[in-house]
C-alpha positions in Angstrom: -14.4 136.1 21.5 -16.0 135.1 24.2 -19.5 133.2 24.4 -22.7 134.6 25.3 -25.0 133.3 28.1 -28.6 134.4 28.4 -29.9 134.2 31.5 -33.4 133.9 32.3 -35.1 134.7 35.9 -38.3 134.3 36.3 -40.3 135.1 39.7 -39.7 132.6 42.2 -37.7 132.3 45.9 -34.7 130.5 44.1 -34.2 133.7 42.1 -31.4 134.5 44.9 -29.5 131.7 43.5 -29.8 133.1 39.8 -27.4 135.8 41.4 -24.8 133.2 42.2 -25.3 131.6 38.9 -24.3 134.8 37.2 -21.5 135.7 39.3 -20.0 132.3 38.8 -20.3 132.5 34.9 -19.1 136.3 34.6 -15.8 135.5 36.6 -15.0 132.5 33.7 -15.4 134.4 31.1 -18.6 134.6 29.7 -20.7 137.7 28.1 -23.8 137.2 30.8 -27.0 138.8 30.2 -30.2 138.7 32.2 -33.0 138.6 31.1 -36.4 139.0 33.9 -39.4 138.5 34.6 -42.1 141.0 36.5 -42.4 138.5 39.4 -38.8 137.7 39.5 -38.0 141.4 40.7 -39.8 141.0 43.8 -37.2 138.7 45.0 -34.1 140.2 43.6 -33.5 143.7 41.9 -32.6 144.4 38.4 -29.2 146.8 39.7 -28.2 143.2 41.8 -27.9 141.5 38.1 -26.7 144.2 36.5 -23.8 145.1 38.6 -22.7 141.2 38.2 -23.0 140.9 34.9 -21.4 144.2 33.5 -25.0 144.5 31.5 -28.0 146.0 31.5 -30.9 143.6 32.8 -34.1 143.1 30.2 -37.0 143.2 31.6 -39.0 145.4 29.4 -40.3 143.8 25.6 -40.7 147.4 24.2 -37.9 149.4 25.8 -34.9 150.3 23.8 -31.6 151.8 24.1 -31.0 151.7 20.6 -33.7 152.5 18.1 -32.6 149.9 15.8 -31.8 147.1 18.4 -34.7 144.7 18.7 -34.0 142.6 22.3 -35.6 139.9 22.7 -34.5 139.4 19.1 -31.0 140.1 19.2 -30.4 138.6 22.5 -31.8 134.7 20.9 -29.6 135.6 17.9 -26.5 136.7 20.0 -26.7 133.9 22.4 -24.4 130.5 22.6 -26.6 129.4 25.6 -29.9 130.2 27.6 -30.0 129.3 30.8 -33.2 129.7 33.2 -33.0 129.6 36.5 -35.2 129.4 38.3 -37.3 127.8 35.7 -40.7 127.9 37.0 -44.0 126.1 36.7 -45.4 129.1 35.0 -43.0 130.2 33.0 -42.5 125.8 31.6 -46.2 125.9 31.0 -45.7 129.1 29.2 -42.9 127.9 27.2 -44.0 124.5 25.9 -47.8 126.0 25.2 -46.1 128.6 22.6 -47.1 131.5 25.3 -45.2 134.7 24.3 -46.2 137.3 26.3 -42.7 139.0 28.3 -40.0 139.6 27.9 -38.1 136.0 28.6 -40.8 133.9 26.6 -40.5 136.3 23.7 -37.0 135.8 23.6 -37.2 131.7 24.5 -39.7 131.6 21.6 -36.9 133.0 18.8 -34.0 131.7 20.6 -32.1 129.2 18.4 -29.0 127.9 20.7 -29.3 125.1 23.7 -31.8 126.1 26.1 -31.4 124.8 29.9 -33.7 124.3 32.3 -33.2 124.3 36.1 -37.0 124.0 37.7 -37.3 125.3 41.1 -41.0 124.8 42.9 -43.3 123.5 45.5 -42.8 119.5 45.3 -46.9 119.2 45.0 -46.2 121.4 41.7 -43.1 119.8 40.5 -44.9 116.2 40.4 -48.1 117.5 39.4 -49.7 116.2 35.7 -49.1 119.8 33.7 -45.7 120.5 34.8 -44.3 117.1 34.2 -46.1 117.1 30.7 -44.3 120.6 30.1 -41.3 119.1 30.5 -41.8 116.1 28.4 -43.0 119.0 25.5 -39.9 120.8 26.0 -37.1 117.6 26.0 -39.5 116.6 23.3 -38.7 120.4 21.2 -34.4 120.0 22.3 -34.1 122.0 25.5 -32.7 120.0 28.3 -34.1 120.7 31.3 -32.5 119.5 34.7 -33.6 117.4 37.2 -34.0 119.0 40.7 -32.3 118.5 44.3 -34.7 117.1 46.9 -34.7 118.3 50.5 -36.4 120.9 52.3 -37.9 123.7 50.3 -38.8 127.1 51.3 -42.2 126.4 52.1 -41.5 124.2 54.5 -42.0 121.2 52.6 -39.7 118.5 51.9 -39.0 116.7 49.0 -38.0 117.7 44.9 -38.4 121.2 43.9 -35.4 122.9 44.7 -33.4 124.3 42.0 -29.8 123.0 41.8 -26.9 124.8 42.7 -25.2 127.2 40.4 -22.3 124.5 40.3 -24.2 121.9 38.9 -26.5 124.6 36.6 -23.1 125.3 35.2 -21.8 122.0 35.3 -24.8 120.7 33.6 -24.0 123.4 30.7 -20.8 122.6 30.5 -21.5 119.1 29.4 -24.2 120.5 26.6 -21.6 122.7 25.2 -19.4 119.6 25.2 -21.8 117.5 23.4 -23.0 119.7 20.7 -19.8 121.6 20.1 -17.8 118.3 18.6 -16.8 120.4 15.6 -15.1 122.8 17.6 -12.0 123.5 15.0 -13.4 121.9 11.6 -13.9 124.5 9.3 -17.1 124.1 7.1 -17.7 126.0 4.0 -21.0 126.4 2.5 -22.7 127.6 -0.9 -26.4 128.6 -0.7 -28.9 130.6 -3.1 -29.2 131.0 -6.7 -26.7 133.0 -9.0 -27.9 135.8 -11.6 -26.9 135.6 -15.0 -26.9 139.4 -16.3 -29.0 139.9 -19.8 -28.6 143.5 -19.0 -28.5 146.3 -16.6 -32.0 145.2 -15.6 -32.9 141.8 -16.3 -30.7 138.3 -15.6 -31.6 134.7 -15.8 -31.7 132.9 -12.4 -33.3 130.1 -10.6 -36.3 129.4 -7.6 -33.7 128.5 -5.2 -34.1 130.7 -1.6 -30.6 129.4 0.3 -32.9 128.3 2.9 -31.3 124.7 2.8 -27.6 126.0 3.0 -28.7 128.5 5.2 -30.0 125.8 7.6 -27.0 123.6 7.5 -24.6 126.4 8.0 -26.0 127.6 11.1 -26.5 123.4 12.2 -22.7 123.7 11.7 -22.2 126.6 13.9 -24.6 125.0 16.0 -21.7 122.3 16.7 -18.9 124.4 17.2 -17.6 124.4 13.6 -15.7 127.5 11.8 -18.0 128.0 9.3 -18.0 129.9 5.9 -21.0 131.0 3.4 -20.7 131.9 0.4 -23.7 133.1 -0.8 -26.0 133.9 -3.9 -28.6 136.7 -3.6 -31.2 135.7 -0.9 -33.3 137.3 1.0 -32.1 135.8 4.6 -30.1 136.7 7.9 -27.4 134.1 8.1 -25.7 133.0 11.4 -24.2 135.5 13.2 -20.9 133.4 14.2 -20.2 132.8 10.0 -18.2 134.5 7.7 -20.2 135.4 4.9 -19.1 135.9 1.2 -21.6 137.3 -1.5 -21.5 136.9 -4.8 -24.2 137.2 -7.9 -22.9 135.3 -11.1 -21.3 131.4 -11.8 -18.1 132.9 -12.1 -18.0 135.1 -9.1 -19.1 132.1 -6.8 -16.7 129.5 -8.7 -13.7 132.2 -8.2 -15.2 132.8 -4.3 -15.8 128.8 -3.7 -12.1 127.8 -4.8 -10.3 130.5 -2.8 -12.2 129.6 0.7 -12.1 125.6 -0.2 -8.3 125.6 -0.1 -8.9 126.1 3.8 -12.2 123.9 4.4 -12.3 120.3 6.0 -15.6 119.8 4.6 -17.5 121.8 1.8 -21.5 121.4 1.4 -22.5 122.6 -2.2 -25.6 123.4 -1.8 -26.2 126.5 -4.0 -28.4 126.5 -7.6 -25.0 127.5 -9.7 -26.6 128.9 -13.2 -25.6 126.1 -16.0 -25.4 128.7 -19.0 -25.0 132.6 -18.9 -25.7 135.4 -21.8 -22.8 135.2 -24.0 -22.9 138.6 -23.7 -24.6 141.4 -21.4 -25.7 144.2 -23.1 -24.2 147.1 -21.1 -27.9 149.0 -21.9 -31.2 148.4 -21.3 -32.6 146.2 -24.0 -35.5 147.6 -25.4 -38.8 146.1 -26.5 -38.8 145.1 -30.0 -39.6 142.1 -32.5 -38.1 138.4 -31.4 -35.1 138.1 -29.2 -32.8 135.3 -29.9 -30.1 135.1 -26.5 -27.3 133.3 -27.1 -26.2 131.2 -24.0 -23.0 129.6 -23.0 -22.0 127.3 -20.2 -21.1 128.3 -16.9 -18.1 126.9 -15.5 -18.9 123.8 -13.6 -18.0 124.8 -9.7 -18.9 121.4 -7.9 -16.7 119.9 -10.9 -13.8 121.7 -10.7 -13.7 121.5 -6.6 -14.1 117.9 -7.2 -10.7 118.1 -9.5 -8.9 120.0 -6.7 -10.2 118.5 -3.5 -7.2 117.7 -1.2 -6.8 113.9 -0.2 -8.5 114.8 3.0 -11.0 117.1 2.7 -14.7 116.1 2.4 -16.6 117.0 -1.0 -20.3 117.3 -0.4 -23.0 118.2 -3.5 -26.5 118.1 -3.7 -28.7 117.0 -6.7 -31.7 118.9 -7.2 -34.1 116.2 -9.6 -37.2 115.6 -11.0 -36.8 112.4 -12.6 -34.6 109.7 -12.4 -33.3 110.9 -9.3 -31.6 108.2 -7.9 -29.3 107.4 -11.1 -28.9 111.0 -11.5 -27.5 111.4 -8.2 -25.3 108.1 -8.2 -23.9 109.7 -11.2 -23.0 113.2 -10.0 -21.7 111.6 -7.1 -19.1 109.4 -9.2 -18.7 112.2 -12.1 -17.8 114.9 -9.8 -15.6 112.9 -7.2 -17.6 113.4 -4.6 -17.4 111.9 -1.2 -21.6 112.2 -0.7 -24.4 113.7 -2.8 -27.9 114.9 -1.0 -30.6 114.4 -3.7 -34.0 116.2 -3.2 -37.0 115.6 -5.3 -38.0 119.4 -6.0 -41.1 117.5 -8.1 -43.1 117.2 -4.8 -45.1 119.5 -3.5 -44.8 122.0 -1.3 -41.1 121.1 -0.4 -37.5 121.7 -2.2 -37.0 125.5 -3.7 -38.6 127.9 -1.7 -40.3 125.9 0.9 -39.5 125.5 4.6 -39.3 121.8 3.7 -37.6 119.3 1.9 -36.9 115.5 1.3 -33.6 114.8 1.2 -31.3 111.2 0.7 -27.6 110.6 1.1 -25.7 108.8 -1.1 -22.0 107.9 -0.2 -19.3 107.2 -2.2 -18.8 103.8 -1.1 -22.3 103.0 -2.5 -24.0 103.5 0.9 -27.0 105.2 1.0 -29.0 106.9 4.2 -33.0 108.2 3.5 -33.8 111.4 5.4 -37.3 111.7 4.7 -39.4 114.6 4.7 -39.0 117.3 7.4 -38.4 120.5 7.8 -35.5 122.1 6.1 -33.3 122.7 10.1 -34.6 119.3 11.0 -33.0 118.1 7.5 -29.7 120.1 8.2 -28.8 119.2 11.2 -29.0 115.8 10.2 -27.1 116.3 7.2 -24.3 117.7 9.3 -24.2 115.1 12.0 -23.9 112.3 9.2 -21.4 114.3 7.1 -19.5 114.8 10.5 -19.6 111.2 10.6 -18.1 110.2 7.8 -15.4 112.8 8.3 -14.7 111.4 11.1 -14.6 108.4 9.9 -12.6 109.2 7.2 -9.8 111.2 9.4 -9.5 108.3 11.6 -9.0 105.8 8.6 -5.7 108.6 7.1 
C-alpha cells in the first residue's frame, strides 16, 4: 500500500515549484494529494495539480464529493506525510497562532503525521521577529520545518527566502520518514478499554477505563512504522487507520483474542482494564426489580498472567498497573509475578488524570530493577514515550540474543 503525501500550497511565486514537487513524488510511488490555498491559485491552477497527482485538488472546506467524507478530516487521518510548499509567512503565522480558517490550516490543525515545512519569502520577511518566532512555535509543537536556499529571489532581492528545491523538499522527507519509522517491521500488539461482564441482557459489570491510553500508544506505534494490532474493549474512539483492529466485550473473549494475535507480536503493551470477576452466571432475561439481589461472582481468567506463562524467549511482555496505594510495590510485584519484561504504573488516585482523562502520570519499571519516571503529561505525550523506551529495550534486548 502505498503512503500518502499531503501536499500543501499556499499562495506565493514558489507555488510553481510545488508542481515539480508533486510530480517528482507521484512518479515514486506515492498517493499525492493537494491541498490549496485561495492565493495559491493565482500562481498555479487547480487542473495543473490535479492532472499530476491523479487527484482531485482541495481547495474548498465545505465542498464534498461524498456526503459522508469530511476532507480536511479524512485527508490528516489518511496521511503518512504533509508537506507545504511553499510554506508561507502567512500561512506559518497562521499555523503556530492555532488560525483555522481554510482549507490547509483546517486540515494542518487535525493532522497527526510529520508535518514539513519548506518557507519560501521576501528575505526582509523570512528574518523578521514573527516569522522566526513562528517557526521556533512550530519545531517547538514537532513539525520540521526547512531551512531555505539564499540567492536571488523573485523580487529582486538577494539573500534567504527561497524555497528549496523539490529534491531537497523530498530529500529532506526522506530522512523524517527514516527517523521516525525505526519500527518499520516490528509488529506491536495492543489491548485497550474496559471489558463488560454480562448480568443480563441489559446490564454488565465493567470499569472507568476509556482505551484512551492504548489508543495513544498504538497510533505512537504506527507513528514509527510498526505493524500494529489492537485488540480492543468497548470504547467510544476512532483508532489508527493503519491498525488492525480486534473487538471484543468480556475477559474471556479478549484473553482468547490476546493469546491468538500474541503468538505473532514482538512486543505486546497490556494496557486494557481486563474485569477480575464475572457473574457466575447471566441470566438470559431481563432481571426484574425485586427484594435484595445477592450476584455471585467468579474470577476472570488472568490474561496478562497467562501471556506471561507463554511469552516466547524473545518477545517483549509489557503490563500496566493501574493503583491507588502502594503503587510502587504493587507494580514491582506484578512486574515479577507475571514475568514481565516492564510494567507502566499510573496513580489513577490523582486528579483529573488516569481513567477517562486526556492525562496521565505514568513510571516504568524494568525487569532488571531499573526504573524511568514519565511524569505527568498528556496521554500522546505519555505514549510516545512509552514506545520509544519499550523500543529501546527491545532493541536492546534483540541485540543481547
Amino acid at each position: 500500500m502505498p503512503k500518502t503525501v499531503v501536499v500543501g500550497v499556499s499562495g506565493g511565486i514558489a507555488a510553481y515549484k510545488a508542481v515539480g514537487l508533486v510530480s517528482t513524488l507521484k512518479k515514486r510511488g506515492y498517493d499525492v494529494h493537494v491541498i490549496m490555498t485561495q492565493n495559491a491559485q493565482e500562481f498555479v491552477t487547480p487542473l495543473t495539480f490535479e492532472t499530476i497527482s491523479g487527484n482531485a485538488a482541495v481547495i474548498d472546506t465545505f465542498k464534498r464529493e461524498d456526503t459522508y467524507d469530511v476532507k480536511h478530516i479524512s485527508l490528516a487521518q489518511k496521511a503518512d506525510m504533509f508537506i507545504v510548499a511553499p510554506a508561507t509567512a502567512n500561512v506559518m503565522g497562521k499555523v503556530a497562532s492555532g488560525v483555522a480558517d481554510d482549507m490547509l490550516t483546517t486540515t494542518l490543525m487535525a493532522a497527526k503525521c510529520p508535518v514539513v515545512f519548506a518557507p519560501a519569502m521576501n528575505t526582509a520577511m523570512y528574518m523578521d521577529d514573527a516569522t522566526q518566532q513562528s517557526i521556533k512555535v512550530l519545531k517547538k509543537r514537532g513539525a520540521y520545518v526547512m531551512d531555505t536556499g539564499t540567492g536571488a529571489l523573485a523580487c529582486g532581492d538577494v539573500g534567504a527566502g527561497r524555497m528549496r528545491e523539490p529534491d531537497e523538499i523530498i530529500a529532506y522527507m526522506d530522512d523524517v520518514f527514516l527517523s521516525l519509522q525505526d519500527m518499520h517491521g516490528v509488529k506491536v500488539l495492543v489491548s485497550a478499554g474496559p471489558t463488560r461482564e454480562a448480568i443480563d441482557p441489559v446490564r454488565f459489570l465493567s470499569n472507568r477505563s476509556s482505551g484512551k491510553m492504548g489508543y495513544a500508544i498504538a497510533q505512537a506505534a504506527v507513528d514509527r512504522g510498526a505493524d500494529v494490532a489492537i485488540v480492543s474493549g468497548p470504547v467510544a474512539l476512532e483508532p489508527p487507520q493503519k491498525a488492525d483492529v480486534v473487538n471484543v466485550s468480556s475477559a474471556a473473549q479478549m484473553n482468547e483474542a490476546m493469546q491468538a494475535a500474541a503468538k505473532d507480536a514482538d512486543i505486546v503493551i497490556m494496557t486494557a482494564a481486563v474485569a477480575d470477576y464475572t457473574p457466575e452466571e447471566a441470566s438470559a432475561q431481563k432481571i426484574k426489580k425485586g427484594g435484595d439481589m445477592a450476584l455471585k461472582l467468579v474470577r476472570t481468567v488472568d490474561v496478562l498472567a497467562a501471556l506471561g506463562e507463554n511469552k516466547p524467549t524473545e518477545q517483549l511482555l509489557v503490563g500496566f498497573a493501574a493503583e491507588t496505594e502502594n503503587c510502587v510495590q504493587n507494580a514491582r510485584n506484578k512486574l515479577q509475578r507475571k514475568n514481565l519484561d516492564a510494567i507502566a504504573l499510573n496513580d489513577v488516585s490523582r486528579s483529573g488524570e488516569g481513567f477517562g482523562a486526556n492525562d496521565n502520570n505514568i513510571t516504568l519499571f524494568f525487569a532488571d530493577g531499573s526504573e524511568k519516571d514519565l511524569g505527568s503529561a498528556d496521554k500522546a505525550t505519555l505514549a510516545r514515550q512509552i514506545i520509544d523506551e519499550i523500543f529501546k529495550l527491545y532493541q536492546n534486548q534483540s541485540t543481547a540474543g
